[in-house]
N, C-alpha and C positions, 0 to 999 in steps of 0.2 A: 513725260517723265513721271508725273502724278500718279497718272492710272497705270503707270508697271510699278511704281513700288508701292504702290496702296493694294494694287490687288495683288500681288506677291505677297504682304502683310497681311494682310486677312484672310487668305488661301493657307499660311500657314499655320493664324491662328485659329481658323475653325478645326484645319486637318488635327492639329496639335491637342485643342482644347476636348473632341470627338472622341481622336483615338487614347488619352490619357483615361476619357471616362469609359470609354468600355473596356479597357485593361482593367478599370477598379471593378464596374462591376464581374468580368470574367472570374479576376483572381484574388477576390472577396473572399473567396470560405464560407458562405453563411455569414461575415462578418455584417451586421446590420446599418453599421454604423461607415464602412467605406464601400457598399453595395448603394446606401442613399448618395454617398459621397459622388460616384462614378455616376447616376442619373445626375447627379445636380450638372455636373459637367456634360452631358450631354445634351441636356433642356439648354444648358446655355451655348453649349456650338450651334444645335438647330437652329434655335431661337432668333441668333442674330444672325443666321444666315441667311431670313429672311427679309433681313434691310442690307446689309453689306452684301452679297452675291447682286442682285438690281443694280447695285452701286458701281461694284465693278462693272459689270454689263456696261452702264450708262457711260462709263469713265472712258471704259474701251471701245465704246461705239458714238454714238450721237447726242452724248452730252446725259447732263443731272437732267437739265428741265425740260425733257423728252421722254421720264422715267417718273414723271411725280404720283402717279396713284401708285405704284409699283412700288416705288422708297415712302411712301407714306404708308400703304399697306405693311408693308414689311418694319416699319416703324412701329403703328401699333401694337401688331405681333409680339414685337419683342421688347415692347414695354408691358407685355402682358406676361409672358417666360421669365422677364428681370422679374418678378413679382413671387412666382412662385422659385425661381434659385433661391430665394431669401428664406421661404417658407421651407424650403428644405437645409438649408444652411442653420434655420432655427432647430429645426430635428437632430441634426449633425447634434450641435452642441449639448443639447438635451440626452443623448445618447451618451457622448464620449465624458463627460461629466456625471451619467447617472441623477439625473437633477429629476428629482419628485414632488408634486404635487408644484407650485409655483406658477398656478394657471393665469394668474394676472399676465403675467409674459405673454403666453399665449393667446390673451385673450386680446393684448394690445397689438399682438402681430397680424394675428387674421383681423381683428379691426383696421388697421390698416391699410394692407393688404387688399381687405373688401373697397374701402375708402378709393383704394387707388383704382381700380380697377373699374369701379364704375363710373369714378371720373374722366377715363380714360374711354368709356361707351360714349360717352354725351358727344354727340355731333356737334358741337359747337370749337372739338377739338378742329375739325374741318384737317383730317389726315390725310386728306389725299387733295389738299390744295396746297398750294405753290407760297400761298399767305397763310399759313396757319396761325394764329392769334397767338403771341406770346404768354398771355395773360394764363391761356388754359394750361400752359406746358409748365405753368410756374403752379398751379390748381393741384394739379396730376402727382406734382414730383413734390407735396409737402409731405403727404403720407407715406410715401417712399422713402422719403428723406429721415422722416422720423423711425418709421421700419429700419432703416440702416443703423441708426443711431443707437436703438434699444440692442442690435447683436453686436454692434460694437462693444459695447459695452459688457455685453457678457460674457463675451469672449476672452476679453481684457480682463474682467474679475475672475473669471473661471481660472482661465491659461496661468495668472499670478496666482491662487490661490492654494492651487494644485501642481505649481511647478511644470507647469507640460510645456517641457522645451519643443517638441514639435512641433506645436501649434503657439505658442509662443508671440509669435506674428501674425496672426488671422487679423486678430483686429487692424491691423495696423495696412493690409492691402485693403481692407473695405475703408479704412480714412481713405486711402488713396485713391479708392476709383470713384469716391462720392467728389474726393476734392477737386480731379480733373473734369469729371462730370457736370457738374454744377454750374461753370462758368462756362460752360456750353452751352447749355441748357437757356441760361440768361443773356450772353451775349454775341452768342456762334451770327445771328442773323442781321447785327448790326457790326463786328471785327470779323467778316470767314473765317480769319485764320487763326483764331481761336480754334475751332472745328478740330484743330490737329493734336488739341487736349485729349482724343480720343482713344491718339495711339498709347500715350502714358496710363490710361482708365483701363483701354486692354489689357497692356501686359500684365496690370494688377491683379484682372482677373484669370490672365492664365496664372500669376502666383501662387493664388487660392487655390486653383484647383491643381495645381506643385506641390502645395504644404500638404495636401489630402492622398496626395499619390506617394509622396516621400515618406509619408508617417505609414501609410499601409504596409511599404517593402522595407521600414528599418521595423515594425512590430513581427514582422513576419520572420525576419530574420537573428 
């Protein structure tokens, strides 16, 4: 039962999360600001389709611990595509707010950003073993964590400052996927069924890229 409705779940939301992003960028306009929109959504359907498709695979065939370099490969991967969704997520907002000059921002997100990402190279993650050290997965996701935290944030000042009911709630799906994320992260490998934090992390991020498709067709309209 697991593996039909998890892979039913995730079949829909890579189909879902893909095809929303090449609608934005098809029917962009030249708009700069939901053409980045429609990539960011797209980097994020690929991205995890390389740990979640393995996964099905494994779920509907011969098990997880038959698939561990496979769901570990695909793990890194797409802790490396989470990284850069962000990086363009920073752009989004930079754009749709017209925000100039304020390179501190950016200087802390690609510091990050970089931070994570080479944390995320160090073999000592040990991603394609069965025992991967908690220790580094908690290393990995500070800079991430803080990256989350700086767009939250700006998102949240920007959207109130400027009244942008469409966007209104960005910040508020990125609390959420960090929230259910997190105690994944920390205790998925000691409670498994924690692990199922995952499904509520997704849908937030198909939200986001909801708020970026619905604000494209009501400006267009």
């Amino acid at each position: 039962m697991q593996a039909i409705v998890e892979t039913v779940f995730d079949a829909c939301y890579l189909i879902g999360v893909v095809t929303l992003g090449i609608l934005m960028i098809a029917k962009s306009h030249g708009n700069k600001q939901y053409r980045l929109f429609g990539i960011m959504a797209v980097v994020l359907g690929f991205g995890d389709a390389f740990h979640l498709v393995p996964r099905a695979v494994a779920l509907c065939t011969t098990g997880l611990d038959n698939f561990t370099v496979a769901l570990g490969t695909g793990k890194f991967i797409t802790s490396i595509t989470m990284t850069v969704f962000y990086i363009i997520l920073y752009y989004i907002w930079r754009i749709r707010y017209h925000v100039k000059g304020k390179n501190i921002y950016t200087i802390f997100v690609y510091g990050m950003a970089i931070a994570r990402i080479v944390l995320c190279l160090f073999p000592q993650n040990a991603w394609t073993s069965s025992a991967s050290p908690l220790s580094w997965g908690i290393y990995r996701n500070i800079p991430f964590t803080i990256m989350g935290l700086i767009i939250i944030y700006l998102f949240y000042k920007s959207s109130r400052e400027q009244n942008d009911k469409l966007f209104k709630n960005m910040w508020l799906t990125i609390v959420i996927s960090f929230g259910f994320y997190l105690p994944v992260v920390l205790f998925a490998d000691l409670i498994p069924i924690i692990g199922m934090l995952m499904i509520p992390k997704t849908l937030a991020y198909v939200w986001t890229v909801w708020i970026g498709y619905h604000a494209m067709k009501a400006e267009q309209e």
